[in-house]
N, C-alpha and C positions, 0 to 999 in steps of 0.2 A: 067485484063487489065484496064489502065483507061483509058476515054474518056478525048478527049481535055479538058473539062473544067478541069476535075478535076486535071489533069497532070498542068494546068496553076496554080490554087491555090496551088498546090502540091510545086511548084519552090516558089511564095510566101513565105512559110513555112519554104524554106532554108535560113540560115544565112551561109557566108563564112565568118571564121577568118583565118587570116594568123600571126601565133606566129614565125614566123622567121623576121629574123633582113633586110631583104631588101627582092626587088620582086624575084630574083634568089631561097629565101630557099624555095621553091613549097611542100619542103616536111616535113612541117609545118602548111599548108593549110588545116583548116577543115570546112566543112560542116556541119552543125549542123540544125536539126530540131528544129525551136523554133514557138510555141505556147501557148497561153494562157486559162484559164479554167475559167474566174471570176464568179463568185454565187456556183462554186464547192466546198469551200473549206469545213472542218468539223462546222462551227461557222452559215456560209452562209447556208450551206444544210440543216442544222435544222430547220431556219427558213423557208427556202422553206419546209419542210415537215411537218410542224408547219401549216402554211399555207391550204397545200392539205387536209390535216386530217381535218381541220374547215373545208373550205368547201365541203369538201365531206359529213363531219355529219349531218350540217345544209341540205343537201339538202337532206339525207335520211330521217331527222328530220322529213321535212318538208311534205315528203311522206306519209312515216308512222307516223305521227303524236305522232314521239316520242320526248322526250326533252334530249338525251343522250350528255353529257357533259357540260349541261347548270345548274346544280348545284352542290353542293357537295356530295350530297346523289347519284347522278347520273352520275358518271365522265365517258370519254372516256377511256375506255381501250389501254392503251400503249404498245405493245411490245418493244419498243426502249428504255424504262426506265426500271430501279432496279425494283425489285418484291417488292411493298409494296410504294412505292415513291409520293408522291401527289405534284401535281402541277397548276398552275393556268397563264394561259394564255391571255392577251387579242386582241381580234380581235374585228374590226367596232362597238367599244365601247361595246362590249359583255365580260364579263367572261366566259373562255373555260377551264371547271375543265377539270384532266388529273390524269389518276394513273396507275403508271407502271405495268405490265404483266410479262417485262424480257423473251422475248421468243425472242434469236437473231435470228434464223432463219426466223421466221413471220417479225421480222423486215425486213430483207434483203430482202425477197417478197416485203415490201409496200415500197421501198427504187428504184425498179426497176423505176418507173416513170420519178423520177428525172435526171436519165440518158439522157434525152432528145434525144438518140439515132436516128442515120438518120435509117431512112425505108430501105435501101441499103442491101444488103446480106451482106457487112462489119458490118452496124450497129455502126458505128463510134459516140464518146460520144459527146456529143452535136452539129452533125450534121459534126464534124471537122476534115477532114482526115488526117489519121497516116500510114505514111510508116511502110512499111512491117520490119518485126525485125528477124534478123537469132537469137532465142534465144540461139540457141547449140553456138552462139560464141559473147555471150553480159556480161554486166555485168553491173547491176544498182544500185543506191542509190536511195534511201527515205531519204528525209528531214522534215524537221516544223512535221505537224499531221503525216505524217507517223512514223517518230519516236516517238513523244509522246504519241500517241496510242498504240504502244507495248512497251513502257519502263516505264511511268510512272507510272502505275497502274500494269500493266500483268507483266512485267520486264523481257520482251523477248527481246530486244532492240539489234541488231546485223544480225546476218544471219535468214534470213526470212524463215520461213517454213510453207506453210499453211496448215497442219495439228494439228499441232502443235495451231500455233495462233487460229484457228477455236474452239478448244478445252477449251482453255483457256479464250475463249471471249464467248463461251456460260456459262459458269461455273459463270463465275462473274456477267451476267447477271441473273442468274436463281436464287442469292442469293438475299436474303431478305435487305432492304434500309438497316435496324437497322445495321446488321451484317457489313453492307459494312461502315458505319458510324464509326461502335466502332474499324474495323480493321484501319482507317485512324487515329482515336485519340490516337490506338497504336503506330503509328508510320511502320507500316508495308509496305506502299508502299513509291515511290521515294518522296523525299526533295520537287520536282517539282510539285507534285500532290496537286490539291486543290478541296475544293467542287466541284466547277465548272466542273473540271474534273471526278471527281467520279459520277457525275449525269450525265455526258455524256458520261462516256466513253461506253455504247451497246450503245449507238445512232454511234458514232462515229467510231467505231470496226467495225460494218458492213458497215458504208459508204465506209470506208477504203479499206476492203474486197470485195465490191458491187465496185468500182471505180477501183481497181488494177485488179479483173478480169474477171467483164463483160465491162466493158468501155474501160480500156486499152486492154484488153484482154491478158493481161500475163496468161501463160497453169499454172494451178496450181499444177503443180509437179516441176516448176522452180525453182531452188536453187543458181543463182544468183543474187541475190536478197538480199541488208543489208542494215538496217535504221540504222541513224547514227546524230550523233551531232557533231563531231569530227573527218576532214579529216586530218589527219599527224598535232593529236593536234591543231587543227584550226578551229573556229564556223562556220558551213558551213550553211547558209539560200537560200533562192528563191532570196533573193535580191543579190546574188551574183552572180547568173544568170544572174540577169536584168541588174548589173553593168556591166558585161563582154559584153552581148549583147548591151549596149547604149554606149560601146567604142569600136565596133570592128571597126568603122572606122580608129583608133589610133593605129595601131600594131605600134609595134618596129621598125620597116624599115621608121616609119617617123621619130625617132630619130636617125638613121643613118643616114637619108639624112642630118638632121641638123648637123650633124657631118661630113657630106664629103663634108663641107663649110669652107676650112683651112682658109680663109682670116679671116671670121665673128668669127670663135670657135680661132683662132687666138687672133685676137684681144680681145674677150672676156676674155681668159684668162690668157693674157696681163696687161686689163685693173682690172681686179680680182686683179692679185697678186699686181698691181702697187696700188691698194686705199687699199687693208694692208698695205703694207709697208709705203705709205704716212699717213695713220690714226697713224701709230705707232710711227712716226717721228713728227707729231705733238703734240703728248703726252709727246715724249720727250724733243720739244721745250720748252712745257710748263712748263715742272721738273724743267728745267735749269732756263729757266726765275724765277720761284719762289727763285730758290734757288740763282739765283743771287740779288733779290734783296732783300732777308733777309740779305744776308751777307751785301751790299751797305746800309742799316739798321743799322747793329750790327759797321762799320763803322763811321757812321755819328753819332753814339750813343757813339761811342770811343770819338770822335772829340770832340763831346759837352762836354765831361766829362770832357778831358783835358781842355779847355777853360775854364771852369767855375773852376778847379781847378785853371790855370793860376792866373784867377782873384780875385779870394779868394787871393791867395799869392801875388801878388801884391800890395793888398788893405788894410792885415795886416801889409806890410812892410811899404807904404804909412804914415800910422796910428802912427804907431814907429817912422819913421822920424818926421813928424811933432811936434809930441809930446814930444820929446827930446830937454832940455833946452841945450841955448846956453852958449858957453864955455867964459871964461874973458880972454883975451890978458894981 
């Protein structure tokens, strides 16, 4: 049960959309849990765990008076990276050598913290409560890193199984950097896949797996469950979300109101057809107007030609007369 507070933020939490066309479709009207997770995502989580591993070293460092990850002869051991991988991090203007281990499980142990989880017997992921889910009658999507974590490397991409992906994402962990390198310059994983991803994908595999189900808490025998890029052929992102949610004030029923304003939609499409038809009758004025006065043109050009013939023949005949001697009586 919850306590008032939490039943208050609980309502917070709900968005109402109505996708029917005026206030009558009620049964159109949905309810929707919307919440946010910012510094969760696969990009953000590393560096928070980028982070915790400094200083957690530093201060055992400083215990035991070891110098572990502060050179290269000495790096931090990583489970979160490939078997073999070196890296170089910096924090409070320190280098923080690193070299991967590849053991997804031990990742997913030091992964637990970052869940920020409330103290609560729910245990809710970063303190934020999530209504209760009939899984026996749900059905979800994964988007952005969910699917790219199972498609672009693993090439599970589709109906989720975590037995399956668990298998799959310790295997490519546990392989050597080299191996994972020369299968990428094979061309062996997705189009989509780049360094970037191939060095992160056991960091990210188990965030993924560590967020789906100790934080959401989906049971891990759920088989509703499909990551996807593609709903009914269509790029589906987070930001589609945020669109639909930053327009639920806009359903449909307020274009029906504009439409059950026959004087205004009247007029409007009155005054529509009437400035076609006037754009096009002015087009036509102007056809005519050209074409009338090329012809009052080819007219006036007739005229002149006659007249200056006229006077041409006149002026020869002129010429003749005068110049014709007179006759004797």
């Amino acid at each position: 049960m919850l306590d008032s507070f939490q039943e208050e933020v609980a309502k917070l939490m709900l968005a109402e959309f109505n996708l029917g066309c005026d206030l009558q479709h009620s049964e159109h009207v949905y309810r929707v849990y919307v919440t946010t997770f910012m510094g969760f995502g696969g990009n953000f989580a590393r560096q928070r765990y980028e982070d915790l591993v400094f200083n957690q070293t530093v201060t055992r460092n400083r215990v035991l008076g070891e110098q572990k990850g502060m050179s290269p002869s000495s790096p931090y051991v990583d489970p979160c990276l490939p078997v073999g991988l070196k890296d170089k991090i910096q924090r409070q203007d320190q280098d923080f050598h690193i070299q991967g281990k590849g053991n997804w499980d031990s990742c997913r142990q030091l992964l637990e913290p970052l869940l920020s989880k409330s103290n609560d017997s729910q245990a809710y992921l970063n303190g934020v409560y999530q209504p209760a889910i009939d899984y026996s009658n749900s059905e979800f999507y994964g988007f952005s890193e969910f699917f790219y974590c199972t498609e672009d490397v693993l090439r599970m991409g589709g109906a989720y199984n975590n037995n399956k992906f668990s298998k799959a994402a310790k295997d490519y962990c546990s392989m050597p950097w080299t191996t994972l390198t020369e299968r990428y310059n094979n061309g062996l994983y997705s189009s989509h896949a780049d360094q970037h991803r191939l060095k992160y994908q056991c960091f990210k595999s188990a965030w993924m797996h560590k967020v789906l189900h100790d934080g959401f808490h989906f049971p891990y025998d759920y088989s509703n469950l499909k990551t996807a890029q593609l709903v009914y052929d269509k790029e589906v992102q987070w930001t589609l979300g945020a669109m639909l949610y930053k327009t639920r004030f806009l359903p449909l029923r307020d274009i029906r109101q504009e439409s059950s304003r026959p004087a205004h939609v009247s007029w409007y499409r009155i005054s529509f057809v009437y400035n076609h038809y006037l754009f096009f009758a002015c087009i036509l004025v102007v056809l005519l107007s050209i074409i009338l006065y090329i012809l009052r043109l080819r007219r006036i050009h007739r005229r002149l030609a006659r007249a200056s013939a006229l006077d041409l023949l006149l002026l020869e005949e002129g010429v003749h007369i005068v110049a014709e001697p007179a006759l004797p009586r």
